[in-house]
C-alpha positions in Angstrom: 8.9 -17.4 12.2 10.5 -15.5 15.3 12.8 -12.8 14.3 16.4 -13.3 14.4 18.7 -11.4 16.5 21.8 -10.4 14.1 23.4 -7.9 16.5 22.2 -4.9 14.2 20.4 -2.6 16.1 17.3 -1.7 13.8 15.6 1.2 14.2 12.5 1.7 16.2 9.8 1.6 14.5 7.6 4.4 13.7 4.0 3.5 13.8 0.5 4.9 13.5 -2.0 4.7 15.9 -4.8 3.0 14.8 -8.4 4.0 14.9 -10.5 2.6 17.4 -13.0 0.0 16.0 -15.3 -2.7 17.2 -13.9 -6.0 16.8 -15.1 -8.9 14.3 -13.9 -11.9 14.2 -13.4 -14.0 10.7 -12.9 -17.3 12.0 -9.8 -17.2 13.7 -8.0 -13.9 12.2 -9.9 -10.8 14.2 -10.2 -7.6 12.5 -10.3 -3.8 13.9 -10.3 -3.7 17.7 -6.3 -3.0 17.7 -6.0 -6.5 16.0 -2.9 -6.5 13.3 -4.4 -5.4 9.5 -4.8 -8.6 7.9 -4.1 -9.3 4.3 -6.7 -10.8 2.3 -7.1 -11.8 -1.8 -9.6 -13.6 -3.7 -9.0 -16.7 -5.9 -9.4 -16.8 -9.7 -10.2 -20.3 -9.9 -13.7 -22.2 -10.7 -14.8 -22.2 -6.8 -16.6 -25.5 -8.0 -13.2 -26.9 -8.8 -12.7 -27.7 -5.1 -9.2 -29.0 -5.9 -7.9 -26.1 -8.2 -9.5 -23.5 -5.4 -7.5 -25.8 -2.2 -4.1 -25.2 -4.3 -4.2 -21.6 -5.1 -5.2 -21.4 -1.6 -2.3 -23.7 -0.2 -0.5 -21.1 -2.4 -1.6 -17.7 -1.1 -1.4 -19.1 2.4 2.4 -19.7 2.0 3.1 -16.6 0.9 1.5 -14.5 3.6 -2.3 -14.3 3.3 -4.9 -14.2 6.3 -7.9 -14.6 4.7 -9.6 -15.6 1.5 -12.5 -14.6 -0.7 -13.9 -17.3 -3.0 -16.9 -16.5 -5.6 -20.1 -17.5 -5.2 -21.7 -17.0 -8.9 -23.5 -20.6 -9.5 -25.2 -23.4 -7.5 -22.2 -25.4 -8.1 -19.5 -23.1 -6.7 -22.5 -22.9 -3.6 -22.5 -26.7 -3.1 -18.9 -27.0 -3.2 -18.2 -24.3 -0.2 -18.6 -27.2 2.5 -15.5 -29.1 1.3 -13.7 -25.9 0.7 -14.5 -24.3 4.6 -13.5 -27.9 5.9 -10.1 -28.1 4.1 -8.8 -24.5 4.0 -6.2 -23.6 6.2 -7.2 -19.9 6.4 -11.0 -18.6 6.6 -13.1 -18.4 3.6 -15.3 -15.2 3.0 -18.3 -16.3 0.3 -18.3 -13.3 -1.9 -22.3 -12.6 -3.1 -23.7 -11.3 -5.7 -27.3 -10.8 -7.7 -28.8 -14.0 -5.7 -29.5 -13.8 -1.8 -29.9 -17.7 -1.4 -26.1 -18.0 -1.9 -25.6 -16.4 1.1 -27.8 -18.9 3.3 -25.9 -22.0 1.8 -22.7 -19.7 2.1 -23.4 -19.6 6.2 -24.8 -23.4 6.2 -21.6 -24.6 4.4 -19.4 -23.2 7.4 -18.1 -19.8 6.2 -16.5 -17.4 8.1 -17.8 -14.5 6.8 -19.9 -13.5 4.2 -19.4 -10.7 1.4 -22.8 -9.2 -0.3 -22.7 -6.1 -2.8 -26.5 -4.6 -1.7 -25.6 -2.6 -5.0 -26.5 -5.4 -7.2 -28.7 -7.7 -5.5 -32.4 -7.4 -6.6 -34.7 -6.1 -3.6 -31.9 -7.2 -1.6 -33.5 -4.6 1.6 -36.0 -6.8 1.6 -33.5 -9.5 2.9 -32.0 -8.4 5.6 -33.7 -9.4 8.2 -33.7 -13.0 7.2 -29.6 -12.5 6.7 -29.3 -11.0 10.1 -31.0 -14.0 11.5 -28.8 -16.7 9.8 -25.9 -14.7 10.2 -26.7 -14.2 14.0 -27.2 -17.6 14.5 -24.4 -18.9 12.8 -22.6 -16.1 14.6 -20.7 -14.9 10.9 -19.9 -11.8 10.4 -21.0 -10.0 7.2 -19.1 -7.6 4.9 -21.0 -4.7 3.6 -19.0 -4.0 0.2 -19.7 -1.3 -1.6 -18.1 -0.6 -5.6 -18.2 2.6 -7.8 -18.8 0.6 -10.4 -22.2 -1.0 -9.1 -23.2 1.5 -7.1 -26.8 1.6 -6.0 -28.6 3.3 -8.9 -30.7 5.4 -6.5 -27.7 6.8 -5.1 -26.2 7.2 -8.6 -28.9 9.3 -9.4 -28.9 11.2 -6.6 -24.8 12.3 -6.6 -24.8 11.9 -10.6 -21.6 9.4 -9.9 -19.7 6.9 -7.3 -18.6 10.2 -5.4 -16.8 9.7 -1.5 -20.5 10.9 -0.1 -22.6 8.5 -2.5 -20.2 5.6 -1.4 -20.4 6.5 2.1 -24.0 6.7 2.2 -24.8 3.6 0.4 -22.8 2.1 3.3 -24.1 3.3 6.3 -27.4 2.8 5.0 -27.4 -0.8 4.4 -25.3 -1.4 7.6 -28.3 0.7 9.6 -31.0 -2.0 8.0 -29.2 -4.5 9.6 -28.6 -2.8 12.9 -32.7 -2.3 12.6 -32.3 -6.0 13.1 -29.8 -5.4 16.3 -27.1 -7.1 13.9 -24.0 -5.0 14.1 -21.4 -8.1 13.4 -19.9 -6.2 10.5 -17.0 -4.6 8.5 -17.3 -2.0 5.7 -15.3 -1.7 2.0 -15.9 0.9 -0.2 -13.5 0.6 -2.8 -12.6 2.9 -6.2 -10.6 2.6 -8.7 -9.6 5.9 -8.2 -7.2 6.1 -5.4 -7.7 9.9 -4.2 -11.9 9.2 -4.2 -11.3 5.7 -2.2 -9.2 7.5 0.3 -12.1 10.1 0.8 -14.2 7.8 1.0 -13.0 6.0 3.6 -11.8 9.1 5.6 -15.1 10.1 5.6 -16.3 6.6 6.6 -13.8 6.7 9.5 -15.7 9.8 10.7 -19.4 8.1 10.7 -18.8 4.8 12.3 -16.7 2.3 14.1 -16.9 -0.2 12.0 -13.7 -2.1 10.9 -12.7 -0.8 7.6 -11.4 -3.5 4.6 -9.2 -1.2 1.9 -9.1 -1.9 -1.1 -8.5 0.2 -4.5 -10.9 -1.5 -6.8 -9.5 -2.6 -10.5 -6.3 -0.9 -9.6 -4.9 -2.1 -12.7 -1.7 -4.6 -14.2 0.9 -5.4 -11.6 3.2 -2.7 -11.8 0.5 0.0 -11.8 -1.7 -1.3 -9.6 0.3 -1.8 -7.0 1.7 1.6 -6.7 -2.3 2.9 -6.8 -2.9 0.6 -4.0 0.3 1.4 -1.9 -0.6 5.1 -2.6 -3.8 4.6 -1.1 -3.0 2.6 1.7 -0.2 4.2 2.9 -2.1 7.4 3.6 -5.0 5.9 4.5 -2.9 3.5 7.2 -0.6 6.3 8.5 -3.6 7.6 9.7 -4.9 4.7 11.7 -7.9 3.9 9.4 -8.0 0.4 7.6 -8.0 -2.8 9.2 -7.5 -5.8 6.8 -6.4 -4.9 3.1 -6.4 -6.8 -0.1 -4.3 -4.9 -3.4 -6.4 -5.7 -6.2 -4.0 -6.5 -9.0 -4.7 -7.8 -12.4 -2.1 -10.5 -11.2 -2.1 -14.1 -9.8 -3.0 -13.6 -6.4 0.0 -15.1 -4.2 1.4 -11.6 -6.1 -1.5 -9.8 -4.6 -0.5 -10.8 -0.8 2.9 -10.4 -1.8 1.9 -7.0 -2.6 -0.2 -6.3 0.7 2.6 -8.0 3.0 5.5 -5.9 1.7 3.1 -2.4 2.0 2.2 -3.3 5.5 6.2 -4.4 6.2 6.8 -1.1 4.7 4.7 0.9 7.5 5.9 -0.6 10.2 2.2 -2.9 10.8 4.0 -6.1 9.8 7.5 -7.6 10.8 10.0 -7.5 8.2 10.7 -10.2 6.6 13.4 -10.9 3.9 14.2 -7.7 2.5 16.5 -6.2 -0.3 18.4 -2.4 -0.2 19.6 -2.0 -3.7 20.6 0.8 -5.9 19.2 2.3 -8.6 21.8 2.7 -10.6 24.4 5.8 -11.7 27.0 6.4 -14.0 29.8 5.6 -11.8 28.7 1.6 -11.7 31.4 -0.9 -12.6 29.1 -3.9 -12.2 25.8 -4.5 -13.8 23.6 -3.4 -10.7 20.1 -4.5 -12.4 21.0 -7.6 -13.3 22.8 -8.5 -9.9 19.9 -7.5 -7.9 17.5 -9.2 -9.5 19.6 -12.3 -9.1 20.2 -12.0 -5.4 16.3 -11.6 -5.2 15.8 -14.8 -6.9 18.3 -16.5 -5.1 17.1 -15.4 -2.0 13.6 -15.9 -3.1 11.5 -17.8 0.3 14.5 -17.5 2.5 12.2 -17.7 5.8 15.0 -15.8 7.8 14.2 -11.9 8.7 17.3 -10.6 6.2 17.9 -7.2 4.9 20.4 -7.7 2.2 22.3 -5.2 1.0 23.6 -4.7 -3.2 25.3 -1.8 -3.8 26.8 -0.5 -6.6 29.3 1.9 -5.9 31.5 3.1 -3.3 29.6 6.3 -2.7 26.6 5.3 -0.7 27.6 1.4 -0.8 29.8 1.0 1.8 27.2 2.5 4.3 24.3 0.5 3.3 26.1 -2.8 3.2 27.2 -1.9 6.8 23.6 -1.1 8.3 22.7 -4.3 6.5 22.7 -7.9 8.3 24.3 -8.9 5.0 25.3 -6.8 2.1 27.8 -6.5 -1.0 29.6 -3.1 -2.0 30.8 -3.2 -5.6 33.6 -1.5 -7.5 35.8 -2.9 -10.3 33.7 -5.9 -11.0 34.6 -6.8 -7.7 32.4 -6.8 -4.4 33.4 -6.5 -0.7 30.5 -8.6 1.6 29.7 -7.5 4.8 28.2 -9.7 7.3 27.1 -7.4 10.4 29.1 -4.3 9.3 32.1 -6.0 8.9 33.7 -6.6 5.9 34.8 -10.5 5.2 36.1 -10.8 2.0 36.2 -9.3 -1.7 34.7 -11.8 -4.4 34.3 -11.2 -8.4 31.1 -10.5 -9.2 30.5 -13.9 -10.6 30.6 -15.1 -7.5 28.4 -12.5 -5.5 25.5 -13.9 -5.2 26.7 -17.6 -4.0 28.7 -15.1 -1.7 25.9 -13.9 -0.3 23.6 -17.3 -0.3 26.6 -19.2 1.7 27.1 -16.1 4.1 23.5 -15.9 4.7 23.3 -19.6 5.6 26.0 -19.6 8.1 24.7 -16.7 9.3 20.9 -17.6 10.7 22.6 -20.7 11.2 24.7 -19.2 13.9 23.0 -16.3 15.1 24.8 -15.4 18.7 28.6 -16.2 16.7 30.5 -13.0 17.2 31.3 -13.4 13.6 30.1 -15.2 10.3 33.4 -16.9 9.6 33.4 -18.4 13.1 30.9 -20.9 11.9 33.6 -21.9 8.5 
């Protein structure tokens, strides 16, 4: 959705320049060349469950995500690919491991990209020049991933552990057997769940190749965790130019995964903002309960399709400033709360009635966009 002029100025924004890569294209959505870093997840559903996988899909699609990964363990999650490429409404990657033949049925059933781990796929050099072949003629693209934890074992023994050089190597050496094959459609992940080693890793990829580099800290970890390993990681990483679609690997449902990746990328500047809440943390000079009345106006507001930044603030130290460079914020004092609608302040509310405050405000606002004032619209 267009962004909404609400006669803030906003400031410009700050961002990196990106690292020049080749350009893939997965299906529609290209990655690296300058394209925008797209967000990606993975489902958790039986892929043979065509139905359950098109939902959780349908799911992560509303809420932000680019592309989708969907496991290819079985013969029955391979035969179900076809129905699942047909009906998606974002490009499926096949994700491959341990058996080769998935990843000709992968590219027959219409994917737009295919995932193979060369770590864990028996004799899987052997292959490559029949995958380049397929993939070539079914013009797919094919992502080289690469874990710590099933690293080749030759490389294993060789660095004694999934260091940034035995990650990187493993890379670039499967990527040059397909180049042997003049196939160079291809993007590169190396992931650990270490966030320091993954970002070595892939600073040191971004030094060997052009490739178009997918981020990812692997097994980051529960929600909360994880997604401060995986903003860590990628915000170094992108402030430096290098990374070109991301997925945060959560041990969460995945529409909170691409919630994850969308507000880290809104967060550097590499995505438009979207809905977005300024609140306190909290002091001993509060005379409302500040936790509690965030989280309400962040469930109240939760899907609001408008470009908001909504202010709660607690106090009049800070709050009054805040809820001014808003498009719409609350300053609280005395169980009370002042909301300002374009750095003006309307009216003064209890706090049981903030949050409607806010809602109603916010309705006539993007309503009436190019009013000189909110309560022109009453």
């Amino acid at each position: 959705m267009p962004a909404i002029d609400l006669g803030i100025p906003a400031p410009p924004p700050i961002t990196p320049v990106r690292r020049r890569t080749r350009r893939i294209h997965v299906g529609d959505v290209p990655v690296g060349g300058g394209a925008p870093v797209s967000v990606q997840t993975m489902t958790t559903t039986n892929t043979a469950d065509v139905d359950a996988t098109l939902r959780q899909i349908a799911e992560i699609t509303a809420a932000g995500c680019d592309i989708v990964r969907v496991a290819v363990p079985s013969q029955d999650d391979a035969d179900s690919l076809p129905a699942i490429t047909k009906r998606s409404p974002i490009p499926v990657i096949a994700d491959i491991h341990f058996q080769p033949r998935y990843v000709f049925a992968a590219l027959d059933a219409g994917c737009a990209a295919v995932r193979v781990n060369p770590g864990n796929i028996k004799k899987f050099d052997d292959r490559v020049g029949e995958i380049a072949k397929a993939a070539t003629a079914a013009a797919v693209p094919i992502r080289i991933g690469v874990n710590a934890g099933s690293l080749d074992p030759r490389l294993a023994a060789k660095y004694g552990s999934a260091t940034p050089e035995a990650l990187v190597e493993s890379a670039l050496w499967e990527c040059s057997l397909f180049e042997e094959h003049g196939f160079t459609d291809m993007k590169i992940a190396i992931k650990h769940h270490d966030p320091l080693t993954m970002i070595a890793a892939n600073r040191l990829l971004a030094e060997r190749c052009d490739y178009p580099l997918h981020l990812g800290v692997t097994e980051a970890g529960p929600a909360f965790q994880g997604a401060i390993k995986s903003a860590v990681a990628f915000g170094i990483l992108l402030s430096e130019g290098i990374g070109d679609t991301i997925r945060v690997s959560l041990s969460a449902p995945p529409v909170e995964q691409v919630k994850a990746g969308n507000h880290i990328l809104q967060s550097l500047g590499l995505r438009p903002r979207k809905l977005e809440i300024v609140s306190c943390p909290g002091c001993g000079r509060l005379q409302v309960d500040i936790h509690r009345l965030a989280s309400q106006v962040e469930a109240a507001f939760d899907g609001f399709p408008h470009p908001l930044r909504v202010a709660v603030m607690g106090c009049v130290v800070n709050g009054p400033g805040e809820s001014r460079e808003a498009d719409l914020g609350v300053s609280c004092g005395n169980g009370k709360g002042q909301i300002f609608v374009r750095g003006q302040v309307l009216r003064t509310v209890p706090e049981a009635h903030i949050v409607a405050a806010l809602v109603e405000e916010a309705l006539r606002l993007t309503a009436h966009p190019d009013s000189s004032q909110a309560g022109e619209a009453r």
